[in-house]
C-alpha positions in Angstrom: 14.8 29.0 -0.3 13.6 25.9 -2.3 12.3 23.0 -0.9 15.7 20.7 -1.2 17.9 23.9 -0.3 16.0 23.3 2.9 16.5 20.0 3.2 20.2 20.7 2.9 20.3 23.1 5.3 18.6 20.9 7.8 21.4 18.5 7.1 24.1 21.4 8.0 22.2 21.8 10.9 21.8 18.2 12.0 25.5 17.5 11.4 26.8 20.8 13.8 23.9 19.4 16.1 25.3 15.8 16.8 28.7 17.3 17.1 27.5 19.8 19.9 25.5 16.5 21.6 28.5 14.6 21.9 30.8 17.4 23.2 28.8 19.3 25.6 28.9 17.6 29.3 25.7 17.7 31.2 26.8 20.5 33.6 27.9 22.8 30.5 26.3 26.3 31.2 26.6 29.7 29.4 25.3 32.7 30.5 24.7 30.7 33.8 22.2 28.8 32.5 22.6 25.0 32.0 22.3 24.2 28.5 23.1 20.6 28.1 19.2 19.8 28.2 19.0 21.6 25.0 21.5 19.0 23.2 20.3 15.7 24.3 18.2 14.6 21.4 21.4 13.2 19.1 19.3 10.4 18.5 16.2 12.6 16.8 19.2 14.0 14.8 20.5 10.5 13.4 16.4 10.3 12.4 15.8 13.2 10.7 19.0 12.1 8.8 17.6 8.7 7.9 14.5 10.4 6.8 16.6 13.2 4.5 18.5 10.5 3.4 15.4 8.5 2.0 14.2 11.5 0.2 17.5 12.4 -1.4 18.6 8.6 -2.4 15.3 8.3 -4.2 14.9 11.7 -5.9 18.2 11.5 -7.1 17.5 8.1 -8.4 14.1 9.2 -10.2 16.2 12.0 -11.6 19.1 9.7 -13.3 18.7 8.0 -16.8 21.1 5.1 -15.6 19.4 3.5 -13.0 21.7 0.5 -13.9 22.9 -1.3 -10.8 26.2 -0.7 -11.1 26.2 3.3 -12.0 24.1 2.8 -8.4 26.2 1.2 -6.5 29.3 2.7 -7.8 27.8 6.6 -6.7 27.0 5.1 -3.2 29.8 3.2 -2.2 32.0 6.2 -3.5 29.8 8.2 -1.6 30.3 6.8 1.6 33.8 4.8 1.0 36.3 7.7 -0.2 35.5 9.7 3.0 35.1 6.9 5.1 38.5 5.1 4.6 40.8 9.0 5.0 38.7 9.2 8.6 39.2 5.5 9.1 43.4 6.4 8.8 43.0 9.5 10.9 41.3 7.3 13.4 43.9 4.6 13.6 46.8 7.2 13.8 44.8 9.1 16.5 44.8 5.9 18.5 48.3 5.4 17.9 49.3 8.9 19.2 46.7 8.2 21.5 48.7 5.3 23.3 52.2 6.8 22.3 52.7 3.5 20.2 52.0 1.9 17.7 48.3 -0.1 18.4 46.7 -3.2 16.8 45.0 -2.2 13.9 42.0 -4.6 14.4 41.5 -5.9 11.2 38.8 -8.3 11.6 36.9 -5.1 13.3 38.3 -3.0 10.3 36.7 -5.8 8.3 33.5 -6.1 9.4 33.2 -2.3 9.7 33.8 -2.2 5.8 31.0 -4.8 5.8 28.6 -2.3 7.1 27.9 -4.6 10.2 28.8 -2.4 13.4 26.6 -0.5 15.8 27.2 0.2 19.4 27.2 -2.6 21.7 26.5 -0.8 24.9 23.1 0.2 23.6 21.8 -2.7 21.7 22.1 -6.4 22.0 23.3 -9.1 19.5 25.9 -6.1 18.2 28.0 -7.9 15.3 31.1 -5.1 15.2 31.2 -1.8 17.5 32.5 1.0 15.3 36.1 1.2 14.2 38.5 2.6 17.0 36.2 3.5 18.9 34.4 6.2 16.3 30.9 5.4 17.8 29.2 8.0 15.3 29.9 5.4 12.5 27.0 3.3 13.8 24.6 5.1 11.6 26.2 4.0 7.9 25.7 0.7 8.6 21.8 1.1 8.0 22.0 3.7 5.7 24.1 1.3 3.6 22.3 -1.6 3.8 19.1 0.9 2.9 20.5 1.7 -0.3 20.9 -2.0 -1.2 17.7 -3.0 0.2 16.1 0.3 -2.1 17.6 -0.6 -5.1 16.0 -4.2 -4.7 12.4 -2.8 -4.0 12.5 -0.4 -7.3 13.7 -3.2 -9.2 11.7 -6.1 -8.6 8.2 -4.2 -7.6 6.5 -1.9 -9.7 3.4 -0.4 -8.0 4.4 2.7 -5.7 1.6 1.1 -3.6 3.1 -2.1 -3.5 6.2 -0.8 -2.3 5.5 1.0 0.2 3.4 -1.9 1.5 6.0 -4.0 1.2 8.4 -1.5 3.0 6.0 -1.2 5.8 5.2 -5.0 6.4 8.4 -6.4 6.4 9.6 -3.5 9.0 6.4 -4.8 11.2 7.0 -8.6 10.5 10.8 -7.6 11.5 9.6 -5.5 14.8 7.7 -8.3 16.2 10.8 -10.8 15.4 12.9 -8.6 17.3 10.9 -8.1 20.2 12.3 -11.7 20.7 15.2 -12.3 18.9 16.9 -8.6 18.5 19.6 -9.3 16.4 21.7 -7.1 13.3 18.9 -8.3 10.5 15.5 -7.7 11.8 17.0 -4.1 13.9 17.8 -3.3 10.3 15.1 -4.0 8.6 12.9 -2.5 11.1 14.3 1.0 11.1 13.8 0.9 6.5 10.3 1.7 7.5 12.0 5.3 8.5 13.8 5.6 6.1 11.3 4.7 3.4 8.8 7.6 4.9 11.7 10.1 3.2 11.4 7.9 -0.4 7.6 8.7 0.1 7.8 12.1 0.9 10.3 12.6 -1.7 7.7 11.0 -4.8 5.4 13.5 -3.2 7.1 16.2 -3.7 7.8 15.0 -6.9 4.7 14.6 -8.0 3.3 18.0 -6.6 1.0 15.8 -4.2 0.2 17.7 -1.2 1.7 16.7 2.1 -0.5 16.4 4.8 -0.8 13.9 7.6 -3.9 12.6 6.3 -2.4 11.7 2.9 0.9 10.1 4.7 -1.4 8.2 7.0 -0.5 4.4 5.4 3.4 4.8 6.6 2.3 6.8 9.4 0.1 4.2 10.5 3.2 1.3 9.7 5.5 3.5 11.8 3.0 3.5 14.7 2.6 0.2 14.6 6.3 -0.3 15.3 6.3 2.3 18.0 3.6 -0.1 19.9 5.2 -3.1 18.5 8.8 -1.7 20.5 6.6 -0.8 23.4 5.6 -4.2 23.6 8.9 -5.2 24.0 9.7 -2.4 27.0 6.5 -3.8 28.8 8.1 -7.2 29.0 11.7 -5.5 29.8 10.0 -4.3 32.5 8.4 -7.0 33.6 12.1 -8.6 33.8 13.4 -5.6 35.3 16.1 -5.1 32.5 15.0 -1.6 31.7 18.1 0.6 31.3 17.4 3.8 30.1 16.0 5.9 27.3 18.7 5.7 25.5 19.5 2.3 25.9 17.3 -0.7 24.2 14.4 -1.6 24.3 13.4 1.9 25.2 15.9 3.3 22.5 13.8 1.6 19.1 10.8 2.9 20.7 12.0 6.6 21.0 13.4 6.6 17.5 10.0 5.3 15.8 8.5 8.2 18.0 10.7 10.7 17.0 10.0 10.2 13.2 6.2 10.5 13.8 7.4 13.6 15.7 9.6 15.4 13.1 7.2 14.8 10.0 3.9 15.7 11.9 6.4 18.8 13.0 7.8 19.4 9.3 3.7 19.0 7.8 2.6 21.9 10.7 5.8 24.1 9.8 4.7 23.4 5.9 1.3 24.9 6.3 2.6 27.8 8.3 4.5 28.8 5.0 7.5 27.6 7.0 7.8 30.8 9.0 11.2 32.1 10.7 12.9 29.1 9.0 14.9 30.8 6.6 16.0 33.0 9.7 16.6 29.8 12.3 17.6 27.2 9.7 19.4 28.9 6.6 22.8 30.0 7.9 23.5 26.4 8.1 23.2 25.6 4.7 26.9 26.7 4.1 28.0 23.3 6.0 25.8 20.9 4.1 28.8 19.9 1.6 30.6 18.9 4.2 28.5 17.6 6.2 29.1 13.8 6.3 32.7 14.3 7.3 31.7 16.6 9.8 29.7 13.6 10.7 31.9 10.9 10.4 35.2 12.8 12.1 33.9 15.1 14.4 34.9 12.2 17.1 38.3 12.8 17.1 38.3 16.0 15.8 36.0 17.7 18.9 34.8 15.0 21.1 37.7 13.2 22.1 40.1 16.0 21.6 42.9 17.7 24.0 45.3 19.3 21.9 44.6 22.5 22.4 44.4 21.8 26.3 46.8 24.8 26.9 44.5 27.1 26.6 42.8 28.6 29.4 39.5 29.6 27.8 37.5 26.1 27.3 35.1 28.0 25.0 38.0 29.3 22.4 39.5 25.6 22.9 36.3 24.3 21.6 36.0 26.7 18.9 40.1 25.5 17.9 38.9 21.9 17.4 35.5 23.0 15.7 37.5 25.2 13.2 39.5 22.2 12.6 37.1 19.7 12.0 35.4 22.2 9.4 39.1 22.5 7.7 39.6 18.9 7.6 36.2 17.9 6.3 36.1 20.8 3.2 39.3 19.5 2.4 38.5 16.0 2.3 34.7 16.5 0.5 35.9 19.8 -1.4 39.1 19.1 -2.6 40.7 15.5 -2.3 37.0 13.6 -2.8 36.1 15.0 -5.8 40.0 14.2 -7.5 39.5 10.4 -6.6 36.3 10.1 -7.4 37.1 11.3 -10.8 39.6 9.2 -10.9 37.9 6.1 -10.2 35.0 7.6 -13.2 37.4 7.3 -15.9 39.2 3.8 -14.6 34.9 2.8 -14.2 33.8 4.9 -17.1 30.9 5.7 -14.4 29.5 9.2 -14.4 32.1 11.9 -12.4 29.0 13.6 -11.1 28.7 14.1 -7.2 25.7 13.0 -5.8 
């Protein structure tokens, strides 16, 4: 496999991996043996997307000749909207045949959600929007949107590779140490860049034919650790208050997801220098869902999770497998088939380029 065929097939598996996390309960067994404890880490899943993300986003925008603003934005918001807005309709008629009536379509949450404001209010403070009808998946596209704005921004107005990443790095440590007192939308977001910027670097790396070893990512490793103790900081004096809730919950939360990044790229650097043995084998097959794998994402809420209609059967294994097969279905239709004909219709009304990104 080449390098980005694996990085697609991590994102297959990542995708089928969230969607197991939130459907499993934590008494599922098979075979007798309770294997809930093996699908508890949707979090580290969301991270190693941030950090595939980074790497993509910026090797594709390396690779372009445009790298006008508004070829940008038009692939991005394209990229995330045309999917977004067919789940965003199956998620309001879901709710309606939900209640058996027809519900309040929220528009100032709609709004806002468009706005790439939400995240999930039970976990974090200062929450703006929780995700539309009640999709709580859709938490993630708020950073990764405001990530491509913020990247665009950093390769326009600073030049040095050096100066960026330095950049990147201090404003997620200036923003860490805000929010350790004032954790609001902004400085949350601006914190987690730092993650997602580690993929941009890894990605000019690669790029560049650099090798990748910890040593030579020690600068972002060093800004993400930094953050890590930063969020620690902020745990200590949750403790002292005796608000700690939980791992997954803040403060605890920001801290485990700065940790898990330090944790998957020191884990991807040992696998790299092991000639990535048994991957092919463990982490091939699920290259075949990477094209649809934002849907998958993005609808596998009301698709699997939240899904009963297919109740009447009596095997709850086959049931799952109904609502699985579905999702797959709906989401190569919508990325396969109807994406690509509106996007190519928006191209020629935008004389942007038709090519899918």
């Amino acid at each position: 496999m080449s390098k980005l065929e694996k990085l697609d097939a991590l994102r297959g598996m990542a995708a089928l991996y969230v969607v197991i996390h939130h459907s499993v309960s934590s008494s599922t067994t098979l075979f007798g043996l309770n294997i809930a404890l093996m699908f508890r880490f949707g979090e580290e899943a969301v991270i190693l997307f941030f950090l595939l993300s980074g790497f993509v986003i910026n090797f594709s925008f390396v690779k372009t000749k445009d790298k006008t603003f508004q070829t940008y934005f038009f692939k991005r918001a394209t990229r995330i909207y045309i999917p977004l807005l067919i789940v965003m309709v199956l998620g309001y008629f879901m709710e309606c045949y939900e209640a058996g009536e027809v519900v309040n379509a929220q528009p100032r949450e709609l709004l806002l959600n468009l706005l790439m404001l939400q995240d999930i209010s039970s976990l974090k403070p200062n929450v703006v929007v929780d995700p539309y009808m009640h999709n709580s998946p859709l938490w993630s596209l708020s950073y990764e949107w405001w990530f491509y704005m913020l990247y665009f921004q950093v390769q326009k107005h600073i030049s040095s590779s050096n100066r960026k990443d330095m950049f990147v790095f201090g404003l997620a440590i200036v923003s860490a140490l805000t929010y350790v007192y004032f954790p609001v939308f902004l400085p949350r977001l601006l914190m987690y860049m730092g993650i997602w910027w580690l993929g941009v670097i890894l990605s000019n790396k690669y790029m560049k034919n650099d090798e990748i070893t910890l040593q030579s990512l020690a600068m972002p490793l060093a800004g993400i650790v930094v953050v890590f103790l930063i969020c620690g900081f902020g745990v200590y004096r949750a403790s002292l208050s005796g608000t700690l809730r939980g791992m997954g919950v803040h403060p605890v939360l920001e801290m485990r997801d700065h940790f898990s990044a330090l944790m998957i790229v020191a884990v991807g650097v040992f696998w790299k220098s092991k000639g990535w043995i048994f991957f092919d084998r463990m982490v091939r097959p699920f290259l075949i869902f990477a094209p649809i794998s934002y849907v998958v994402y993005i609808s596998h809420y009301y698709f699997v999770v939240r899904a009963h209609y297919f109740s009447f059967m009596t095997n709850q294994a086959l049931e799952f497998m109904a609502y699985v097969m579905l999702m797959l279905a709906f989401s190569y239709i919508v990325e396969i088939i109807i994406y690509p004909k509106i996007l190519k219709g928006f191209s020629g009304v935008l004389r942007a380029p038709v090519r899918v990104t």
